[in-house]
C-alpha positions in Angstrom: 83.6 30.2 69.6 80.5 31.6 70.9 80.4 29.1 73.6 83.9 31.1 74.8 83.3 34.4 74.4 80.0 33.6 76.9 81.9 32.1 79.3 84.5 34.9 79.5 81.9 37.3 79.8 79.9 35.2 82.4 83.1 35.0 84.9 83.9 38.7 84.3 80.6 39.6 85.6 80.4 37.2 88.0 83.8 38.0 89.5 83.2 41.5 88.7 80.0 41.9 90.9 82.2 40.2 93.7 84.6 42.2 94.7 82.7 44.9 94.3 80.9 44.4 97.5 83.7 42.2 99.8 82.0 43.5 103.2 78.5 42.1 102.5 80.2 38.7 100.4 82.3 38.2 103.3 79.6 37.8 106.1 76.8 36.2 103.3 79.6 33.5 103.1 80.2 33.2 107.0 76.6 32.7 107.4 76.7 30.4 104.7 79.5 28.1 106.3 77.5 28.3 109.5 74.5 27.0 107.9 76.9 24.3 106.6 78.1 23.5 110.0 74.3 22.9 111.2 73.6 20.8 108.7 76.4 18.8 108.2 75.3 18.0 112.4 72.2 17.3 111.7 73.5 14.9 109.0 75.9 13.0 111.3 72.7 12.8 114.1 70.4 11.4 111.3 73.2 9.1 110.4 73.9 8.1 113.8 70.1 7.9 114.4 70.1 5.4 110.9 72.6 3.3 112.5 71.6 2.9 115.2 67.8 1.8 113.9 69.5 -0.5 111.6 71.3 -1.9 114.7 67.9 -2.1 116.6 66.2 -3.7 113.7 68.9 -6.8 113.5 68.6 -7.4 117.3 64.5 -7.3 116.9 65.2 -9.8 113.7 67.1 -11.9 115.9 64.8 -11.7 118.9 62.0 -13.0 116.0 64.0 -15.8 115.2 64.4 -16.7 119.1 60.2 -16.4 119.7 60.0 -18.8 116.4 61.7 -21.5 117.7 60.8 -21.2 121.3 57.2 -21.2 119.6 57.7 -24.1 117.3 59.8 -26.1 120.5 56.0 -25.1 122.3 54.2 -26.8 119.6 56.2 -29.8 118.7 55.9 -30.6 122.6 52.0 -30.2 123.0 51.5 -32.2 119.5 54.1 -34.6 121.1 51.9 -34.6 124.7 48.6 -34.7 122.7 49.4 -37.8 120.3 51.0 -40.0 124.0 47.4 -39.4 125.3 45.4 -40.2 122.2 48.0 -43.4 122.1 47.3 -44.3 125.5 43.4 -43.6 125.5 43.5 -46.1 122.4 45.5 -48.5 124.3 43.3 -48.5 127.2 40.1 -48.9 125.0 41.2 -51.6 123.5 42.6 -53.2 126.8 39.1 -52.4 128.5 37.8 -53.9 125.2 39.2 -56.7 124.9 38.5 -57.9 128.5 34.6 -57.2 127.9 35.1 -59.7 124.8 36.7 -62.4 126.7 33.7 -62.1 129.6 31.2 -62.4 126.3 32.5 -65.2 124.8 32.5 -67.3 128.3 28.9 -66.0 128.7 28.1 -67.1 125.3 29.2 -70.4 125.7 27.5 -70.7 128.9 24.0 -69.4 127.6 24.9 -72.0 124.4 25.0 -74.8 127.0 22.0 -74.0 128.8 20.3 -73.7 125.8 21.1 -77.5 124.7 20.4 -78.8 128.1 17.3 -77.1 128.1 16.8 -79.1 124.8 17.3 -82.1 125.9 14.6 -81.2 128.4 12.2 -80.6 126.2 12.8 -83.7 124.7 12.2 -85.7 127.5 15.6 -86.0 129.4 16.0 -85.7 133.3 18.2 -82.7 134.9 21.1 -84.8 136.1 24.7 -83.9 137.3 26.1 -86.0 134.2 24.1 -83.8 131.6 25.2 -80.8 133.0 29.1 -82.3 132.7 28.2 -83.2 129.6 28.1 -79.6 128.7 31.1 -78.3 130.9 28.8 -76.8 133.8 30.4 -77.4 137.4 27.9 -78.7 140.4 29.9 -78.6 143.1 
């Protein structure tokens, strides 16, 4: 009940004090509206402006996503470059290698000869071509 009584009495006044001065109501609402006007522009520029960062962010994202594979492509080619020349220095150690171990063991054979002829020698046997046969050591 109350609740009505202060609500009639608050639009009476309020409606009241209105029309009492139209002229001054009048161009405080034009300036108003024109206030409005400005801001509902700036609004639609700020909303424009948001759209157009969004827009700007999901070509940058993209752009990202190209750098990152052209980046990882980059990488998986220079692992790919540096594990064919750790292959191929391997392989050509161990070709080099194994070449060196052939060369030993004829040496080592050779020097085990030598050292049984010169044993024979020692014990009292003449250096002839048919010892040195014996052992697999050319005289020609």
């Amino acid at each position: 009940m109350y609740s009505r009584v202060f609500t009639i009495l608050f639009l009476t006044a309020f409606f009241g004090f209105a029309q009492q001065d139209n002229s001054i109501s009048t161009s405080k609402i034009d300036k108003i509206e024109e206030l409005l006007i400005s801001v509902d522009k700036r609004l639609i520029r700020i909303e424009e402006a948001q759209a157009y960062t969004k827009e700007q962010i999901l070509l940058n994202r993209e752009d990202t996503r190209d750098n990152r594979t052209t980046l990882l492509s980059i990488a998986g080619i220079l692992l790919t470059a540096y594990l064919a020349l750790f292959g191929f220095i391997y392989w050509d150690r161990r070709t080099a290698v194994r070449e060196i171990e052939q060369e030993n063991k004829i040496l080592k054979t050779k020097i085990e000869a030598f050292e049984k002829i010169f044993k024979e020698i020692a014990n009292g046997k003449t250096l002839t071509n048919e010892l040195l046969q014996n052992y697999g050591i050319n005289t020609v």
